[in-house]
N, C-alpha and C positions, 0 to 999 in steps of 0.2 A: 415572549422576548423578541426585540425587534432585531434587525440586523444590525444595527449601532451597538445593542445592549450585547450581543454574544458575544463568547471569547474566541479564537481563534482555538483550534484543536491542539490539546493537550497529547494528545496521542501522537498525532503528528512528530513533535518534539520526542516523545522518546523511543518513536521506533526508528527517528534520525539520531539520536545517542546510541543506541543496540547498533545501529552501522558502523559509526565511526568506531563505537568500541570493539569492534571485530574487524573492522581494516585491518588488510595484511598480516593477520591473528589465526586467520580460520579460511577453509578451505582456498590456501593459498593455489593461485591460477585458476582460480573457476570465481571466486567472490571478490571485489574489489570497490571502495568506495570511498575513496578520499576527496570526493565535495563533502561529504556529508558534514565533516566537524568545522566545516568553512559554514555552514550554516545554521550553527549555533551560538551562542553567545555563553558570554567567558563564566557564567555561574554555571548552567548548563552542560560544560564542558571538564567541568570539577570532576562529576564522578565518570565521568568518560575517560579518565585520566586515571581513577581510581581503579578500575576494574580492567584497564589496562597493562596499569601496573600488577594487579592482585591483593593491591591493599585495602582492605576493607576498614572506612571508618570507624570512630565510634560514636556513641549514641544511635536508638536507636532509629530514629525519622533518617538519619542519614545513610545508616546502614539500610534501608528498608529502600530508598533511594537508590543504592548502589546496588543490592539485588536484583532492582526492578532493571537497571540497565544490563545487568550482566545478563537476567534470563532473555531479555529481546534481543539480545546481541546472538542467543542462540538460535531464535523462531526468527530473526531478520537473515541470517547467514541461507537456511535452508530456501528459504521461503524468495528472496533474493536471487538466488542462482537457478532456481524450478523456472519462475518468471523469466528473467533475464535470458535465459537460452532458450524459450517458448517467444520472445520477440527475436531472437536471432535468428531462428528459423523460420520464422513468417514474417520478417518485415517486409511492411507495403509502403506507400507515399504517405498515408496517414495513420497515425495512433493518436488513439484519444483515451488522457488519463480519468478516468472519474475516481472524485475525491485523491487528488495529487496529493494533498499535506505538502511534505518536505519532500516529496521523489526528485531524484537527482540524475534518473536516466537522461534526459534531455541533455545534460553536462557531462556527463561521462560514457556514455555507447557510442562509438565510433559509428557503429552498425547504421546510426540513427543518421546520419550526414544527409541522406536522400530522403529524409520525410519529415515531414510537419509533423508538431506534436500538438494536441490541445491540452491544454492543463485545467480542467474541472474542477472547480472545488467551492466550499461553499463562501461569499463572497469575504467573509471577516477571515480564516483560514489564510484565503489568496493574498490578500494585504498583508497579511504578517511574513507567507512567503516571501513577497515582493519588497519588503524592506528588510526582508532578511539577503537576500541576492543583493541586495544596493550597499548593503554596512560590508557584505562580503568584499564584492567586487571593488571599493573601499583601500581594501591589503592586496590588493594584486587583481589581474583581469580574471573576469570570471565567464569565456567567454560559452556561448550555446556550442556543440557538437550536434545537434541537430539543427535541419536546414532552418527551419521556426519554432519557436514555441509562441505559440498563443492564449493568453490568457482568459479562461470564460468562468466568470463567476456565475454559478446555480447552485441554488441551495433544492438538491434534490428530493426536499420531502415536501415540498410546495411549487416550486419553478418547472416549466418547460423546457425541460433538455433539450427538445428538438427544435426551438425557438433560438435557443442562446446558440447552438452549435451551427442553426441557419445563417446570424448575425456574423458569427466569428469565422466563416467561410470554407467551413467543414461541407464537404462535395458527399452526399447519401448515395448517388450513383456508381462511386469508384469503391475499390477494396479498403476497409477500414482496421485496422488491427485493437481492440478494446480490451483495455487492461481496468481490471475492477479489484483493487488490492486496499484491505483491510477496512473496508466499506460496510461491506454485507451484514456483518453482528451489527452495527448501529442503528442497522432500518427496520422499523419492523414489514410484517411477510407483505405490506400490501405495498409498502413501496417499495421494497425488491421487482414485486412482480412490475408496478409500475414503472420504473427505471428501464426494466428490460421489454415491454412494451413500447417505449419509445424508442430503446438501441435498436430495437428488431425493425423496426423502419426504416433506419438509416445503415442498415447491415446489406451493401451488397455481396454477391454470390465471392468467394475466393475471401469473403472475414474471416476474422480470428475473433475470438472473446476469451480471452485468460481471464480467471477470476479463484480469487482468495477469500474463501468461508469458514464457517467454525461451525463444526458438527455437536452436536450433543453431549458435554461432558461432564458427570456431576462433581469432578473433583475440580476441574477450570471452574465452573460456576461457582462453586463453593468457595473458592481461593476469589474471586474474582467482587461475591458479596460480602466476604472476607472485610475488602480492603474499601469495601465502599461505607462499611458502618464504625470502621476504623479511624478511614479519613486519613489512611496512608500511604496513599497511591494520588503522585499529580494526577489520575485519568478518575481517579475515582467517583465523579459527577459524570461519566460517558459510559451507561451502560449498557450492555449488550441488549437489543431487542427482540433478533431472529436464529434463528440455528436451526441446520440445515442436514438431516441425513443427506450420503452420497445418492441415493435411487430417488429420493424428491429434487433434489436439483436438477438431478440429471433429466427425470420428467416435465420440470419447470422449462429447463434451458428447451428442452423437445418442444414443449407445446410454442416456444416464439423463433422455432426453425433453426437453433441450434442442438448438432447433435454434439457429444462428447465424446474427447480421443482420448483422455487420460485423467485421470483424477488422483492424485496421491497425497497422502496423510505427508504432516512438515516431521515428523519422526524418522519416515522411512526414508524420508529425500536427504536429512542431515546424514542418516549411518550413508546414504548412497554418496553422497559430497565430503565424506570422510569426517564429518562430526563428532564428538567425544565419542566414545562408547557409553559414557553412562549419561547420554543425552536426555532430557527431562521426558518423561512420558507424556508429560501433559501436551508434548508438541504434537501427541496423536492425534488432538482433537482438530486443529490445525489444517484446509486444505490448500489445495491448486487445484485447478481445474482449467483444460485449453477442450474447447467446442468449436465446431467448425460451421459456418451457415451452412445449410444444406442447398442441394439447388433444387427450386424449385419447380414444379412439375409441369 
């Protein structure tokens, strides 16, 4: 399939429906996201409304729909706020998103006003962003909170990361802050390693790398081929290719001069960010992860 022929991410879209439908819902003062349903469109935005309210449709494609937003609206809250305050506390002049989708930080972190953001994504994905920001901005300005955002389409399982971020004027000698959310299930393990064989290049001393993996779960997996042989899930054609114990990443992230300062399950982080109490288990499978470059010797 060529770059013309693919679709733009599916996922994308509903982990920006799980935002919006937890705006000012869920862990009020620490989660907050109101671009998010500014960049969606008005069918889209039906059961974002729905599970808003608490009203659950009927039939079942559409109920299966509204569950699917409500449970991201719970793995987007933790998962959300873990990220979000791992850039608050390491912001540097540069971040660079790999695989962006819908992220809205760029529009709404104050924090962000001092640094360039790059927005990675694969190049069909970025186009739908970018005429999704243009129909926005449309109803009202839609302006950046960060000093830049710049746009670099790579399609990471074929393209030269460290070519396109050369081009787009990404400086490899200064501190870089790399945010890698909801990426990592979709590749399998050789272009994880390969992705981060190229960040590791462009990692000077004083980086951050936050990153978002899914560890080994047979009841997610099971729910997950569930919905693929169903054909009930918009993501349903996007399936997971890698999964990741905490002690292999954590030796992965080592072998390319990142070591890790924190790793936590999206379970433990929702009870920690005041999440339901009867929060889905399945968020256990769920991580974060902030590694620091190490310096070298």
């Amino acid at each position: 399939m060529d770059d013309n022929e693919r679709a733009a991410s599916r996922t994308a879209v509903l982990v920006c429906q799980g935002r919006a439908a937890a705006d000012g819902r869920a862990a009020v003062g620490r989660f907050a996201d109101p671009v998010a349903v500014r960049l969606l469109r008005a069918a889209e935005r039906t059961p974002v409304a729905e599970v808003r309210a608490g009203t659950p449709p009927q039939g079942w494609q559409a109920r299966t729909v509204y569950e699917g937003v409500r449970a991201c609206a719970e793995i987007a809250v933790a998962r959300t706020v873990a990220i979000d305050e791992a850039l608050r506390a390491r912001a540097s002049g540069q971040l660079v998103i790999l695989g962006a989708g819908l992220d809205t930080r760029a529009w709404r972190l104050s924090e962000l006003a001092r640094t360039d953001v790059w927005e990675v994504d694969h190049p069909a994905s970025q186009r739908d962003k970018r005429a999704r920001l243009d129909e926005a901005a449309q109803g009202g300005a839609l302006p950046a909170l960060a000093r830049s955002v710049r746009f670099t389409p790579v399609d990471l399982a074929v393209d030269d990361l460290g070519a396109a971020l050369d081009a787009a004027g990404h400086d490899p000698s200064a501190p870089t802050t790399w945010l890698w959310e909801g990426v990592v299930p979709y590749l399998t393990r050789d272009q994880v390693r390969a992705t981060l064989a190229a960040l590791a290049t462009r990692t000077a001393p004083g980086s951050t790398l936050v990153v978002n993996y899914q560890a080994p779960s047979a009841k997610a997996t099971a729910g997950r081929l569930l919905t693929r042989v169903l054909g009930s899930s918009l993501t349903a054609g996007e399936p997971w290719r890698s999964l990741w114990k905490p002690h292999r990443m954590a030796a992965l992230l080592a072998a390319h001069g990142l070591r890790v300062t924190s790793d936590d399950d999206l379970l433990t982080l929702a009870h920690a960010y005041g999440g339901p109490a009867g929060a889905r288990t399945s968020l256990a499978s769920g991580r974060v992860a902030v590694a620091e470059r190490v310096p070298l010797a």
